[in-house]
C-alpha positions in Angstrom: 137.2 72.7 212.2 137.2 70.5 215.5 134.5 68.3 215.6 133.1 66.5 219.3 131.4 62.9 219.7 129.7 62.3 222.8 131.1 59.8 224.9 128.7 57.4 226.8 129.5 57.3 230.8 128.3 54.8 233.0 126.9 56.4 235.7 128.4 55.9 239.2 125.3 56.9 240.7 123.8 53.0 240.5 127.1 51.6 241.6 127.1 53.8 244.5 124.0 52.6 245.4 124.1 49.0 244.7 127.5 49.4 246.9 125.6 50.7 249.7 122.5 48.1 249.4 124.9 45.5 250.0 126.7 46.5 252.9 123.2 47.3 254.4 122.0 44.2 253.8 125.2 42.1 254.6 125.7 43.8 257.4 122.3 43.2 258.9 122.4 39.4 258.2 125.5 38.4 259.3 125.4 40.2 262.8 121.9 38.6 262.9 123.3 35.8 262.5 126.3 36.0 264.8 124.9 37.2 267.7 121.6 35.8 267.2 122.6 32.6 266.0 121.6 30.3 263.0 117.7 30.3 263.9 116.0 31.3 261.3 118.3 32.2 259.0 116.5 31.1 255.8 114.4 33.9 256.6 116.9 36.1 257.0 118.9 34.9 253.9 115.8 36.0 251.6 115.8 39.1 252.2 119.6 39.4 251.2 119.0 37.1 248.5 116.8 39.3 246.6 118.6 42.4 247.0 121.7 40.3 245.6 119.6 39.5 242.6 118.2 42.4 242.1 121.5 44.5 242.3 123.1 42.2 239.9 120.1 43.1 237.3 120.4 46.3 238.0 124.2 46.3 237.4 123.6 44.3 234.4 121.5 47.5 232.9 118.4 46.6 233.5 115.9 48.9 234.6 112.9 47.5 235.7 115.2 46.2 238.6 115.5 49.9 239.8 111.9 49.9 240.9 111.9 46.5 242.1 114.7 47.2 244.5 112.2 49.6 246.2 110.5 46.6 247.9 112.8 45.0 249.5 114.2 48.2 250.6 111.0 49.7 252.0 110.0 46.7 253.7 112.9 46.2 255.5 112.8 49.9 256.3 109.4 49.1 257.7 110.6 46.3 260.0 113.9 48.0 261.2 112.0 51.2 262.2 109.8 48.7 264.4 112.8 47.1 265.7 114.5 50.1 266.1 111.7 51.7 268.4 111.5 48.4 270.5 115.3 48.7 271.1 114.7 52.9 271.8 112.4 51.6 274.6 113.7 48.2 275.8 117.2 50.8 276.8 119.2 49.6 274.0 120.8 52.6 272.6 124.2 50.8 271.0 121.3 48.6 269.2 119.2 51.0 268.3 121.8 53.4 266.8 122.9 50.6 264.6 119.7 49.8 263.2 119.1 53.5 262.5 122.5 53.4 260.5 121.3 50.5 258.3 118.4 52.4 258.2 119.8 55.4 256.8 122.3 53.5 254.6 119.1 51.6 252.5 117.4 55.4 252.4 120.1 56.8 250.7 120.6 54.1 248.4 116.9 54.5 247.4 117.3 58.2 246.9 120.0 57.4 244.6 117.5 55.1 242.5 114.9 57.6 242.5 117.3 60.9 242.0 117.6 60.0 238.0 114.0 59.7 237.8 112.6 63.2 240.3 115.6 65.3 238.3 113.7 64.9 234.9 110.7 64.6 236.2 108.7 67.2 233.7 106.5 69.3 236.2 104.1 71.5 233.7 105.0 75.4 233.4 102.5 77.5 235.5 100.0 78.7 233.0 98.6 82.2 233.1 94.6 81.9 233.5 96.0 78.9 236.5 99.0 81.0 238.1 98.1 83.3 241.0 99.4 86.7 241.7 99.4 88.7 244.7 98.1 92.4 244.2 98.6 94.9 246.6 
């Protein structure tokens, strides 16, 4: 008789996006901050800062950070739609298609947080006396 263990795999899923949180991030802060210029860069540094710490908590197995990467991610989601829209009407469209790639980068990364979570999420079996039918 053959007998099976189960074999604990880490999941690539949170490298993956972890991975793309920091490219998003980096990127954004270091063309800021050569084209732009060191003004303000504290500011901008924050941002990256906390996604850095966050990630490394997160990477680090602890899960908590998972939610608390949402923040960052949806607020500079927020303010790279506005800037985003301002470059869409100022004529920018190089500018404006690289802020939408960031953009899009951060989204996927937060839809590979969230994906473990709306997988097993138990939705409750429709119930007979609740369930409608159609009757012809």
């Amino acid at each position: 008789m053959t007998t099976s263990t189960r074999v604990a795999m880490r999941r690539t899923d949170v490298s993956a996006a972890i991975v793309l949180l920091l490219i998003a991030e980096a990127t954004f802060f270091f063309t800021f901050l050569f084209v732009v210029g060191p003004i303000a860069t504290l500011a901008r540094l924050l941002p990256l800062a906390a996604v850095l710490v966050l990630c490394a908590a997160l990477y680090w197995g602890q899960n908590w950070a998972r939610w608390a990467l949402l923040a960052p991610v949806g607020f500079r989601v927020w303010r790279l739609s506005l800037l985003t829209a301002t470059a869409w009407g100022l004529g920018r469209p190089g500018i404006a298609l690289f802020l939408t790639l960031i953009i899009l980068v951060e989204l996927a990364a937060a839809f590979i947080l969230l994906d473990r979570y709306l997988r097993y999420s138990p939705f409750p079996p429709p119930s007979h006396k609740n369930a409608t039918t159609m009757s012809s």
